[in-house]
N, C-alpha and C positions, 0 to 999 in steps of 0.2 A: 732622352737623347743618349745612346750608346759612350762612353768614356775610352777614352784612347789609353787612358795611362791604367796598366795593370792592378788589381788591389792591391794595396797596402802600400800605395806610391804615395809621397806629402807632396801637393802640389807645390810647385818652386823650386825644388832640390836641382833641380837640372839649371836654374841661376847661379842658386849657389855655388856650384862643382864650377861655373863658368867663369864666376867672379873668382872662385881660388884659383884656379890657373891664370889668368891674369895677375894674378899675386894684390887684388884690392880683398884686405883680408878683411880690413876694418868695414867694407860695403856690407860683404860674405857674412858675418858675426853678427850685424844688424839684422839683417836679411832672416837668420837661423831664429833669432830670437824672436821675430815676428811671425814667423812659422808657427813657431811652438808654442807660442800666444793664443793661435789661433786666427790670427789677423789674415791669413792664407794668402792675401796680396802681395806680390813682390815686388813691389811700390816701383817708384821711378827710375832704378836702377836696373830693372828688369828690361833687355834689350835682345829680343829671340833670336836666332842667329838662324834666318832662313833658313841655310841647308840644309837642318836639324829636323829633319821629316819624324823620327823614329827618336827622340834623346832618351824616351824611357824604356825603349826598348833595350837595357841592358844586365846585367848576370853580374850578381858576386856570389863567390865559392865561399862558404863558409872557412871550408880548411884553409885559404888562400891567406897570404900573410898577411892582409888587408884585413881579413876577416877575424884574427887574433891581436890588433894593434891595442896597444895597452890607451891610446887615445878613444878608442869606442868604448869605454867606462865609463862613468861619471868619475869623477875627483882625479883623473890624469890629465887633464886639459894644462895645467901649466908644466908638468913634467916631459909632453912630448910636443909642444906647441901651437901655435893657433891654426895654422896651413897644414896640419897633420891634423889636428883634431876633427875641424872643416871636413876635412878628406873623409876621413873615419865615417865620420856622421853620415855625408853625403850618400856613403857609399850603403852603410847600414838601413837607411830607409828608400832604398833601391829592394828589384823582386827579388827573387833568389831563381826566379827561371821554372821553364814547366818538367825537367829532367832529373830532377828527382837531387841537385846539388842542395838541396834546404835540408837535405838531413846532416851535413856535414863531413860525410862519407869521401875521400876522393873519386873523380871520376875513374870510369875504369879504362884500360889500355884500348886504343883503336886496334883494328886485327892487323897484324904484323901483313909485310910487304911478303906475296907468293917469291918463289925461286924462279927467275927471270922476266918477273913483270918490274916495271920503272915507278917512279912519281917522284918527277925532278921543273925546279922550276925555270923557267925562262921567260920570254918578255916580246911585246910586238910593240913596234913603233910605224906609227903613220901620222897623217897628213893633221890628223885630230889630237896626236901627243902619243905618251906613251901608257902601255900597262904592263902588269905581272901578269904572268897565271901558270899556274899549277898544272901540268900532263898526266895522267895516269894510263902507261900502255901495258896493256893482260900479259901475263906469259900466256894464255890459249890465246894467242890470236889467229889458231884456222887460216883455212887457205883464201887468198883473193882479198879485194877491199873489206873494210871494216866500218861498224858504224861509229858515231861522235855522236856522245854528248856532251852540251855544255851546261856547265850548271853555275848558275848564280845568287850568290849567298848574300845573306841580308843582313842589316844593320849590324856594327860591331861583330861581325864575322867576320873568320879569315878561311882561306884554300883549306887548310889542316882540318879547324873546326869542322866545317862545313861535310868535308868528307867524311870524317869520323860521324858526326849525327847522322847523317842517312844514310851512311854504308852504301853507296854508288858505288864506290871501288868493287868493293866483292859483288856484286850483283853484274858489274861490269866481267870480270874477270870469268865470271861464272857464264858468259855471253860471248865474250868476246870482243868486249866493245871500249872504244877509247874514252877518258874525260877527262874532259878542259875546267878547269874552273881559275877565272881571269879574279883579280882582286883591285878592290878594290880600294885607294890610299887616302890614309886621312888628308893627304890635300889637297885629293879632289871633296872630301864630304869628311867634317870632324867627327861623325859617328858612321865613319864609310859603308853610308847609304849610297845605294847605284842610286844617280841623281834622276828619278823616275816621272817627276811634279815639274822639271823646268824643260819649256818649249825649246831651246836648244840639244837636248838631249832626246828629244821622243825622233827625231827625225831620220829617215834614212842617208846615210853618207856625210852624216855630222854628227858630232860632238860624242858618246859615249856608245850609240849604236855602231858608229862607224869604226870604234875600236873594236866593239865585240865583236862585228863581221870578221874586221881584218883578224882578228885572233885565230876567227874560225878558220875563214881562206888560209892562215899563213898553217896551220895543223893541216887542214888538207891539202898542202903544196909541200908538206913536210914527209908526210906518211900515208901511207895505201888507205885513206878514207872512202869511202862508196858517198858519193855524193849523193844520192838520191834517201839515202839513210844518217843525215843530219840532224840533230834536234836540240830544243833548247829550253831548261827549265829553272826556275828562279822558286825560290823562299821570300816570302812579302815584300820588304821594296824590291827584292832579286825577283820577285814574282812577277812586280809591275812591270821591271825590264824587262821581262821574258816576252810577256803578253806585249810588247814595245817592239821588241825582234822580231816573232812570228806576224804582225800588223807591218812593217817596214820592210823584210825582207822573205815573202811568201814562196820566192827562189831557191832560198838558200836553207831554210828548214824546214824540215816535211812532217814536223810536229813539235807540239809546245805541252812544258806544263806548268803551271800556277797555281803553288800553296801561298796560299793566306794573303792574296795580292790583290791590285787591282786591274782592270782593264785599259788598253791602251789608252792615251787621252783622256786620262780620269781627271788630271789638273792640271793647270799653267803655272800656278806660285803657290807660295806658301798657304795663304787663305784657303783657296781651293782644293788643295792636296788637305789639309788637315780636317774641311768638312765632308772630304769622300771617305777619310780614314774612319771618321765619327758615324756619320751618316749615312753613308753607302752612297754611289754615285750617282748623281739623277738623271745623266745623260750617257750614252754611249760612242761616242764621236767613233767613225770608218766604220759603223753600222751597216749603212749601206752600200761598202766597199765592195765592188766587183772583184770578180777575176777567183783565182784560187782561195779556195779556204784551207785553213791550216788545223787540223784533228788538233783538237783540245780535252788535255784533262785535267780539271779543278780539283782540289784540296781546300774543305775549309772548314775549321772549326764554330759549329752554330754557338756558340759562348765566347767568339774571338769577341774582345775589349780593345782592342788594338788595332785591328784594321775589323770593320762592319761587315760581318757574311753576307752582307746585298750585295758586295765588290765580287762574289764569288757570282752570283746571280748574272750578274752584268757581263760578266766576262762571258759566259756561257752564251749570254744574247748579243755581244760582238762577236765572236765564232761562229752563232747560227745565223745573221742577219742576212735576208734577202734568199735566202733557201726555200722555196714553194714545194711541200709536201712532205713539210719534216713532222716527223714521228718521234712521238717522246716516251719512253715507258721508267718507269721507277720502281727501283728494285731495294728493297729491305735486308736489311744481314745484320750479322754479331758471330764473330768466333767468341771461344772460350776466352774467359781472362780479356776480351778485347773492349771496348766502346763498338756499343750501334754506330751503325751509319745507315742514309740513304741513297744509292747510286741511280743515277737518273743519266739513261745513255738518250740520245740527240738523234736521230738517224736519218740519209735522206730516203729517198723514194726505191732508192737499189739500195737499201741494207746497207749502207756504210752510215759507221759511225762519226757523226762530225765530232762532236762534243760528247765526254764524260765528266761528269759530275760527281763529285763525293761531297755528301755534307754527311760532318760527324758530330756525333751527337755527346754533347757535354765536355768538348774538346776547347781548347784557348787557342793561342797564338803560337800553334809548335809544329815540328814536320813530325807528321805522322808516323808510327810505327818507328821512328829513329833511335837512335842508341843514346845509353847515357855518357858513351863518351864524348860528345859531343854536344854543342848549346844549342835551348831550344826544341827540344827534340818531347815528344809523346811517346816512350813506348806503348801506351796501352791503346793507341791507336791503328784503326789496319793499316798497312806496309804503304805506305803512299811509293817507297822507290821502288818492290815489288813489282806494284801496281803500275807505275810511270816506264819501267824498263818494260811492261809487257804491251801496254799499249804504245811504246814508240814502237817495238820491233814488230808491230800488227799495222802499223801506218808507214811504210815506205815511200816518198814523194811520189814515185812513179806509178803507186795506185791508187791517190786520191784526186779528186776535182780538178781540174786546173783551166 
Protein backbone atom coordinates (compact mmCIF):
# COMPACT_ATOMS: atom_id res chain seq x y z
CA UNK A 1 0.00 0.00 0.00
CA UNK A 2 1.46 3.25 -1.19
CA UNK A 3 2.55 5.76 2.03
CA UNK A 4 1.15 9.31 2.25
CA UNK A 5 3.79 10.63 4.42
CA UNK A 6 6.97 11.68 2.45
CA UNK A 7 10.52 9.56 3.50
CA UNK A 8 12.06 10.41 6.23
CA UNK A 9 8.73 11.40 8.09
CA UNK A 10 8.44 9.78 12.00
CA UNK A 11 5.12 8.69 12.15
CA UNK A 12 3.23 10.91 15.00
CA UNK A 13 5.24 14.27 14.65
CA UNK A 14 2.21 15.91 13.24
CA UNK A 15 0.67 14.99 17.20
CA UNK A 16 3.25 16.14 18.53
CA UNK A 17 3.41 19.81 16.79
CA UNK A 18 -0.49 19.55 17.80
CA UNK A 19 -0.15 18.77 21.31
CA UNK A 20 2.66 21.79 21.55
CA UNK A 21 0.57 24.36 20.28
CA UNK A 22 -2.06 23.56 22.61
CA UNK A 23 0.61 24.14 25.06
CA UNK A 24 0.13 20.24 26.74
CA UNK A 25 3.81 19.94 26.74
CA UNK A 26 3.96 17.36 29.38
CA UNK A 27 1.47 14.86 26.68
CA UNK A 28 4.01 16.39 23.69
CA UNK A 29 7.47 15.08 25.64
CA UNK A 30 5.74 11.67 26.36
CA UNK A 31 4.60 11.30 22.95
CA UNK A 32 8.53 12.17 21.57
CA UNK A 33 9.86 9.75 23.68
CA UNK A 34 7.78 6.97 22.62
CA UNK A 35 8.53 7.82 19.11
CA UNK A 36 12.07 7.44 19.51
CA UNK A 37 11.57 4.21 21.33
CA UNK A 38 10.36 3.09 18.72
CA UNK A 39 6.87 2.34 20.04
CA UNK A 40 5.68 4.56 16.80
CA UNK A 41 1.99 4.68 18.37
CA UNK A 42 0.79 7.88 19.63
CA UNK A 43 -1.07 6.30 22.18
CA UNK A 44 -4.41 7.85 23.45
CA UNK A 45 -3.66 11.27 23.13
CA UNK A 46 -3.45 11.05 19.62
CA UNK A 47 -6.75 12.88 18.26
CA UNK A 48 -6.48 13.56 14.20
CA UNK A 49 -7.91 16.84 13.65
CA UNK A 50 -10.16 15.99 10.39
CA UNK A 51 -9.33 18.88 8.37
CA UNK A 52 -5.87 17.83 8.30
CA UNK A 53 -5.88 16.10 4.71
CA UNK A 54 -2.21 17.00 3.79
CA UNK A 55 -0.30 17.53 7.88
CA UNK A 56 2.76 16.13 6.25
CA UNK A 57 2.73 17.81 3.54
CA UNK A 58 5.05 20.49 4.96
CA UNK A 59 8.73 22.48 4.28
CA UNK A 60 11.44 23.59 6.60
CA UNK A 61 14.30 25.77 5.17
CA UNK A 62 17.21 24.77 6.54
CA UNK A 63 18.61 28.41 6.54
CA UNK A 64 15.30 29.52 8.23
CA UNK A 65 15.75 30.48 11.95
CA UNK A 66 13.89 27.35 12.98
CA UNK A 67 16.29 25.45 11.19
CA UNK A 68 19.52 27.01 13.26
CA UNK A 69 17.68 27.00 16.88
CA UNK A 70 20.22 26.05 19.25
CA UNK A 71 17.06 23.74 20.77
CA UNK A 72 17.71 21.20 17.60
CA UNK A 73 21.11 19.96 19.44
CA UNK A 74 21.09 17.63 21.78
CA UNK A 75 22.21 19.03 25.28
CA UNK A 76 20.14 22.51 24.74
CA UNK A 77 16.91 21.17 25.86
CA UNK A 78 16.98 22.94 29.24
CA UNK A 79 18.72 26.18 27.88
CA UNK A 80 15.99 27.09 25.49
CA UNK A 81 12.98 25.12 26.86
CA UNK A 82 10.56 22.29 26.59
CA UNK A 83 7.88 24.19 23.88
CA UNK A 84 10.96 25.29 21.99
CA UNK A 85 12.74 22.19 21.92
CA UNK A 86 9.27 20.21 21.00
CA UNK A 87 9.15 22.71 18.12
CA UNK A 88 12.82 22.17 16.97
CA UNK A 89 12.38 18.56 16.92
CA UNK A 90 8.91 18.46 15.38
CA UNK A 91 10.11 20.58 12.78
CA UNK A 92 13.66 18.74 12.09
CA UNK A 93 11.92 15.31 11.36
CA UNK A 94 9.63 16.95 8.90
CA UNK A 95 10.81 16.70 4.68
CA UNK A 96 12.89 19.30 3.69
CA UNK A 97 10.64 19.55 0.18
CA UNK A 98 11.28 18.43 -3.36
CA UNK A 99 12.99 22.11 -4.40
CA UNK A 100 16.14 21.70 -3.70
CA UNK A 101 15.88 23.92 0.08
CA UNK A 102 17.80 20.51 1.86
CA UNK A 103 20.96 21.99 0.69
CA UNK A 104 20.62 24.81 2.97
CA UNK A 105 21.09 27.46 0.19
CA UNK A 106 18.46 30.24 0.46
CA UNK A 107 15.89 30.32 -1.99
CA UNK A 108 16.33 32.46 -4.88
CA UNK A 109 14.32 35.87 -5.59
CA UNK A 110 10.86 35.32 -7.49
CA UNK A 111 11.27 37.44 -10.91
CA UNK A 112 10.69 41.08 -10.12
CA UNK A 113 7.27 42.80 -10.97
CA UNK A 114 7.45 43.99 -15.26
CA UNK A 115 6.97 48.01 -15.42
CA UNK A 116 3.23 48.45 -15.46
CA UNK A 117 1.89 45.01 -14.79
CA UNK A 118 0.07 44.78 -10.96
CA UNK A 119 -0.21 41.93 -8.23
CA UNK A 120 -2.18 43.50 -5.42
CA UNK A 121 -4.31 41.69 -3.17
CA UNK A 122 -8.00 42.12 -2.46
CA UNK A 123 -10.90 40.03 -1.23
CA UNK A 124 -14.53 38.80 -2.34
CA UNK A 125 -17.28 38.22 0.03
CA UNK A 126 -20.58 36.32 -0.61
CA UNK A 127 -23.35 34.42 0.53
CA UNK A 128 -20.70 31.50 1.64
CA UNK A 129 -18.29 34.02 3.76
CA UNK A 130 -15.28 35.58 2.71
CA UNK A 131 -11.69 35.11 0.90
CA UNK A 132 -8.29 36.63 -0.19
CA UNK A 133 -6.80 36.33 -3.26
CA UNK A 134 -4.05 37.71 -5.06
CA UNK A 135 -4.62 39.55 -8.92
CA UNK A 136 -1.83 39.53 -11.26
CA UNK A 137 -2.68 42.02 -14.34
CA UNK A 138 0.26 41.94 -17.46
CA UNK A 139 1.47 45.10 -18.57
CA UNK A 140 1.05 43.34 -22.36
CA UNK A 141 -2.44 43.21 -22.02
CA UNK A 142 -3.14 43.72 -25.92
CA UNK A 143 -6.30 44.91 -27.24
CA UNK A 144 -9.89 43.62 -26.36
CA UNK A 145 -10.93 40.88 -23.49
CA UNK A 146 -8.30 38.89 -21.68
CA UNK A 147 -8.04 35.51 -20.63
CA UNK A 148 -8.20 34.37 -16.47
CA UNK A 149 -6.49 31.97 -14.84
CA UNK A 150 -7.19 30.87 -11.58
CA UNK A 151 -4.98 28.91 -9.79
CA UNK A 152 -5.08 27.09 -6.65
CA UNK A 153 -2.27 26.38 -4.30
CA UNK A 154 -2.05 23.45 -2.00
CA UNK A 155 -1.43 22.60 1.53
CA UNK A 156 0.60 25.22 3.61
CA UNK A 157 0.83 27.50 0.57
CA UNK A 158 0.31 30.85 0.17
CA UNK A 159 -0.57 33.46 -3.29
CA UNK A 160 3.40 34.54 -3.10
CA UNK A 161 4.49 31.03 -2.77
CA UNK A 162 2.63 29.53 -5.12
CA UNK A 163 3.40 32.11 -7.83
CA UNK A 164 6.94 32.26 -7.41
CA UNK A 165 6.94 28.04 -7.79
CA UNK A 166 5.31 27.87 -11.09
CA UNK A 167 6.10 31.23 -12.59
CA UNK A 168 2.35 31.74 -13.94
CA UNK A 169 3.00 35.38 -13.63
CA UNK A 170 5.68 35.44 -16.30
CA UNK A 171 4.21 32.93 -18.59
CA UNK A 172 1.08 35.17 -17.99
CA UNK A 173 2.66 38.26 -18.82
CA UNK A 174 4.33 36.86 -21.77
CA UNK A 175 0.52 35.96 -23.01
CA UNK A 176 -1.38 38.34 -21.82
CA UNK A 177 -3.31 36.78 -19.52
CA UNK A 178 -4.70 37.57 -16.02
CA UNK A 179 -4.24 35.37 -12.46
CA UNK A 180 -6.29 35.00 -9.53
CA UNK A 181 -5.08 33.02 -7.07
CA UNK A 182 -7.70 33.09 -3.89
CA UNK A 183 -6.07 31.82 -0.61
CA UNK A 184 -6.66 30.02 1.39
CA UNK A 185 -6.93 30.72 5.78
CA UNK A 186 -5.85 28.72 8.48
CA UNK A 187 -9.53 29.03 9.67
CA UNK A 188 -10.87 27.64 7.20
CA UNK A 189 -8.14 24.48 7.32
CA UNK A 190 -5.11 24.58 10.00
CA UNK A 191 -2.71 23.29 7.26
CA UNK A 192 -4.83 25.67 4.60
CA UNK A 193 -5.94 22.89 2.57
CA UNK A 194 -8.80 23.92 0.14
CA UNK A 195 -11.34 21.61 1.97
CA UNK A 196 -11.54 19.12 -1.22
CA UNK A 197 -12.77 15.49 0.96
CA UNK A 198 -16.01 17.39 2.74
CA UNK A 199 -19.43 17.09 0.88
CA UNK A 200 -20.23 20.70 1.82
CA UNK A 201 -17.60 21.89 -0.22
CA UNK A 202 -17.57 19.85 -3.63
CA UNK A 203 -20.89 21.44 -4.50
CA UNK A 204 -21.82 24.01 -6.80
CA UNK A 205 -23.28 27.47 -5.11
CA UNK A 206 -21.96 26.31 -1.56
CA UNK A 207 -19.55 26.50 0.56
CA UNK A 208 -15.88 26.84 -1.05
CA UNK A 209 -16.84 26.46 -4.68
CA UNK A 210 -19.26 29.08 -4.42
CA UNK A 211 -16.47 31.43 -3.35
CA UNK A 212 -14.08 30.46 -6.01
CA UNK A 213 -16.92 31.15 -8.65
CA UNK A 214 -17.71 34.41 -7.06
CA UNK A 215 -13.90 35.41 -7.01
CA UNK A 216 -14.03 34.41 -10.61
CA UNK A 217 -17.27 36.55 -11.57
CA UNK A 218 -16.21 39.31 -9.31
CA UNK A 219 -12.59 39.61 -11.61
CA UNK A 220 -14.58 39.28 -14.58
CA UNK A 221 -17.08 42.21 -13.51
CA UNK A 222 -13.89 44.00 -12.54
CA UNK A 223 -11.80 43.78 -15.73
CA UNK A 224 -12.06 43.20 -19.69
CA UNK A 225 -12.02 39.22 -19.11
CA UNK A 226 -13.10 37.10 -22.38
CA UNK A 227 -15.51 34.87 -20.77
CA UNK A 228 -15.20 32.10 -22.97
CA UNK A 229 -11.25 31.93 -22.10
CA UNK A 230 -11.63 31.11 -18.15
CA UNK A 231 -9.66 28.38 -16.67
CA UNK A 232 -8.85 26.89 -13.46
CA UNK A 233 -5.82 24.91 -12.15
CA UNK A 234 -5.02 23.63 -8.71
CA UNK A 235 -1.68 21.85 -7.04
CA UNK A 236 -2.80 18.58 -5.07
CA UNK A 237 -5.63 19.43 -2.64
CA UNK A 238 -5.66 22.84 -5.00
CA UNK A 239 -5.80 20.15 -7.69
CA UNK A 240 -8.74 18.32 -6.19
CA UNK A 241 -10.46 21.71 -6.08
CA UNK A 242 -9.86 22.49 -9.38
CA UNK A 243 -11.00 18.97 -10.79
CA UNK A 244 -14.29 20.28 -8.22
CA UNK A 245 -14.78 23.57 -10.26
CA UNK A 246 -14.42 22.25 -13.72
CA UNK A 247 -17.15 19.10 -12.49
CA UNK A 248 -19.59 22.02 -10.86
CA UNK A 249 -19.30 24.77 -13.04
CA UNK A 250 -18.77 23.55 -16.83
CA UNK A 251 -20.09 27.25 -17.73
CA UNK A 252 -17.89 29.07 -16.20
CA UNK A 253 -14.32 27.42 -17.27
CA UNK A 254 -13.56 26.31 -20.55
CA UNK A 255 -10.46 24.38 -19.04
CA UNK A 256 -9.01 22.73 -15.97
CA UNK A 257 -5.73 21.52 -14.87
CA UNK A 258 -4.60 19.13 -12.08
CA UNK A 259 -1.12 18.52 -10.66
CA UNK A 260 -0.77 15.77 -8.17
CA UNK A 261 -4.66 15.78 -7.39
CA UNK A 262 -7.64 14.03 -7.28
CA UNK A 263 -10.77 13.65 -9.02
CA UNK A 264 -14.01 15.39 -8.27
CA UNK A 265 -15.85 13.19 -5.66
CA UNK A 266 -12.90 11.31 -4.66
CA UNK A 267 -14.15 11.44 -0.70
CA UNK A 268 -16.89 12.46 1.76
CA UNK A 269 -14.58 12.57 5.16
CA UNK A 270 -11.65 12.05 6.59
CA UNK A 271 -11.37 8.00 6.14
CA UNK A 272 -12.21 8.31 2.64
CA UNK A 273 -10.07 11.11 1.56
CA UNK A 274 -6.97 9.53 3.28
CA UNK A 275 -7.53 5.98 1.51
CA UNK A 276 -7.76 7.80 -2.17
CA UNK A 277 -4.65 9.67 -1.09
CA UNK A 278 -2.94 6.15 -0.27
CA UNK A 279 -4.73 4.03 -2.68
CA UNK A 280 -5.78 5.81 -5.62
CA UNK A 281 -9.69 6.16 -5.89
CA UNK A 282 -11.73 3.15 -6.67
CA UNK A 283 -14.57 5.12 -7.96
CA UNK A 284 -15.24 8.10 -10.18
CA UNK A 285 -18.50 9.75 -9.11
CA UNK A 286 -20.13 12.41 -12.36
CA UNK A 287 -18.50 9.73 -14.61
CA UNK A 288 -21.34 9.59 -16.37
CA UNK A 289 -22.17 13.37 -16.31
CA UNK A 290 -23.72 14.70 -19.45
CA UNK A 291 -23.67 17.87 -21.10
CA UNK A 292 -20.16 19.64 -21.67
CA UNK A 293 -16.90 18.18 -20.93
CA UNK A 294 -14.28 20.40 -19.73
CA UNK A 295 -10.48 19.81 -21.73
CA UNK A 296 -8.20 18.41 -18.95
CA UNK A 297 -4.66 18.39 -18.45
CA UNK A 298 -3.11 16.02 -15.64
CA UNK A 299 0.28 16.48 -13.99
CA UNK A 300 1.51 13.63 -11.89
CA UNK A 301 4.39 12.29 -10.65
CA UNK A 302 4.61 8.08 -10.90
CA UNK A 303 6.72 8.02 -7.41
CA UNK A 304 4.06 10.67 -5.66
CA UNK A 305 3.92 9.04 -1.88
CA UNK A 306 1.52 11.62 -1.05
CA UNK A 307 -1.35 11.71 -3.18
CA UNK A 308 -1.35 7.84 -5.33
CA UNK A 309 -0.68 8.53 -9.40
CA UNK A 310 -4.06 6.34 -9.86
CA UNK A 311 -5.84 9.80 -8.69
CA UNK A 312 -4.12 11.03 -11.97
CA UNK A 313 -5.61 8.01 -13.73
CA UNK A 314 -9.05 8.63 -12.60
CA UNK A 315 -9.16 12.14 -13.19
CA UNK A 316 -8.49 11.40 -16.86
CA UNK A 317 -11.64 8.92 -16.78
CA UNK A 318 -13.88 11.51 -15.24
CA UNK A 319 -13.00 13.95 -18.02
CA UNK A 320 -13.38 11.25 -20.75
CA UNK A 321 -16.53 9.50 -19.27
CA UNK A 322 -19.41 8.82 -21.69
CA UNK A 323 -17.44 9.89 -24.84
CA UNK A 324 -18.04 7.11 -27.76
CA UNK A 325 -15.13 7.07 -30.17
CA UNK A 326 -12.48 8.38 -27.98
CA UNK A 327 -9.02 7.80 -29.20
CA UNK A 328 -5.97 7.55 -27.09
CA UNK A 329 -2.29 7.79 -28.36
CA UNK A 330 0.80 7.99 -25.89
CA UNK A 331 3.61 9.92 -26.64
CA UNK A 332 7.23 9.47 -25.02
CA UNK A 333 9.72 12.46 -24.34
CA UNK A 334 12.96 13.64 -22.24
CA UNK A 335 14.46 17.02 -22.85
CA UNK A 336 18.12 17.47 -21.69
CA UNK A 337 18.88 17.80 -18.00
CA UNK A 338 14.94 16.98 -17.70
CA UNK A 339 12.83 13.54 -16.20
CA UNK A 340 10.93 11.32 -18.92
CA UNK A 341 7.50 11.54 -19.05
CA UNK A 342 4.64 9.98 -20.90
CA UNK A 343 1.84 12.09 -22.53
CA UNK A 344 -1.07 10.36 -23.42
CA UNK A 345 -3.71 12.90 -25.26
CA UNK A 346 -7.55 11.68 -25.09
CA UNK A 347 -9.15 12.71 -28.31
CA UNK A 348 -12.83 12.65 -29.62
CA UNK A 349 -14.00 11.35 -33.03
CA UNK A 350 -13.09 15.20 -34.62
CA UNK A 351 -9.66 15.46 -33.25
CA UNK A 352 -10.25 17.39 -30.24
CA UNK A 353 -8.43 16.91 -27.49
CA UNK A 354 -10.42 16.19 -24.25
CA UNK A 355 -7.93 15.11 -21.86
CA UNK A 356 -3.93 15.47 -21.56
CA UNK A 357 -2.07 13.40 -19.49
CA UNK A 358 1.55 13.80 -18.13
CA UNK A 359 2.80 10.98 -16.11
CA UNK A 360 6.45 11.66 -15.07
CA UNK A 361 8.76 9.48 -14.52
CA UNK A 362 10.69 9.34 -11.16
CA UNK A 363 8.96 12.55 -10.17
CA UNK A 364 7.24 13.10 -6.19
CA UNK A 365 4.68 15.35 -4.98
CA UNK A 366 5.96 18.68 -6.73
CA UNK A 367 4.81 21.06 -9.71
CA UNK A 368 6.63 20.44 -12.39
CA UNK A 369 9.28 22.20 -13.99
CA UNK A 370 8.70 25.13 -11.01
CA UNK A 371 11.18 27.34 -9.56
CA UNK A 372 13.19 26.92 -6.51
CA UNK A 373 11.76 29.90 -5.35
CA UNK A 374 9.07 28.72 -4.57
CA UNK A 375 7.57 25.36 -2.33
CA UNK A 376 7.24 22.29 -3.79
CA UNK A 377 8.29 22.73 -6.92
CA UNK A 378 10.49 19.98 -9.46
CA UNK A 379 12.72 21.92 -11.60
CA UNK A 380 13.84 18.93 -13.28
CA UNK A 381 10.49 18.32 -14.39
CA UNK A 382 8.90 19.31 -17.93
CA UNK A 383 7.17 22.98 -17.50
CA UNK A 384 3.80 21.76 -16.39
CA UNK A 385 2.90 25.94 -16.43
CA UNK A 386 4.48 25.99 -19.90
CA UNK A 387 2.40 23.11 -20.79
CA UNK A 388 -0.89 24.26 -18.86
CA UNK A 389 -0.69 27.94 -20.33
CA UNK A 390 -0.66 26.22 -23.90
CA UNK A 391 -3.17 24.00 -23.49
CA UNK A 392 -5.73 26.49 -21.85
CA UNK A 393 -4.96 28.99 -24.82
CA UNK A 394 -5.69 25.86 -27.32
CA UNK A 395 -9.16 25.29 -25.55
CA UNK A 396 -11.45 28.28 -25.58
CA UNK A 397 -15.09 27.47 -24.29
CA UNK A 398 -16.55 28.37 -27.44
CA UNK A 399 -14.67 25.49 -29.28
CA UNK A 400 -15.26 22.75 -27.25
CA UNK A 401 -18.32 20.21 -26.60
CA UNK A 402 -21.06 21.61 -25.13
Amino acid sequence: MPNSRPTGFLPGMNEVARLTRAGQLAEATGLVQRLLRGSGEPGPTAAPDPSVIEGEFSRLDPASPAGKAPGNRPGHAARTGLGETLRGLAARLRPTGLHGAGTGAPRPAADSLPDGASFVTASHTGTSGSRAYKLYVPANRGEGPRPLVVMLHGCTQSPDDFAAGTRMNAFAERHGVLVAYPEQPASANPQRCWNWFKPEDQRRDRGEPDLLAGITRRIMGEHPIDPNRVYVAGLSAGGAAAAIMAAAYPDLYAAVGVHSGLPAGAAGDLPSALAAMRQGSRAVPNAARTGRKVPTIIFHGDRDTVVNPQNGDQVAVQATAAVTGLRTETLNGEAPGRRAYSRTLHTDPSGRTLCEQWSIHGAGHAWAGGSPAGSYTDPQGPDATAEMMRFFLENPRSATPG
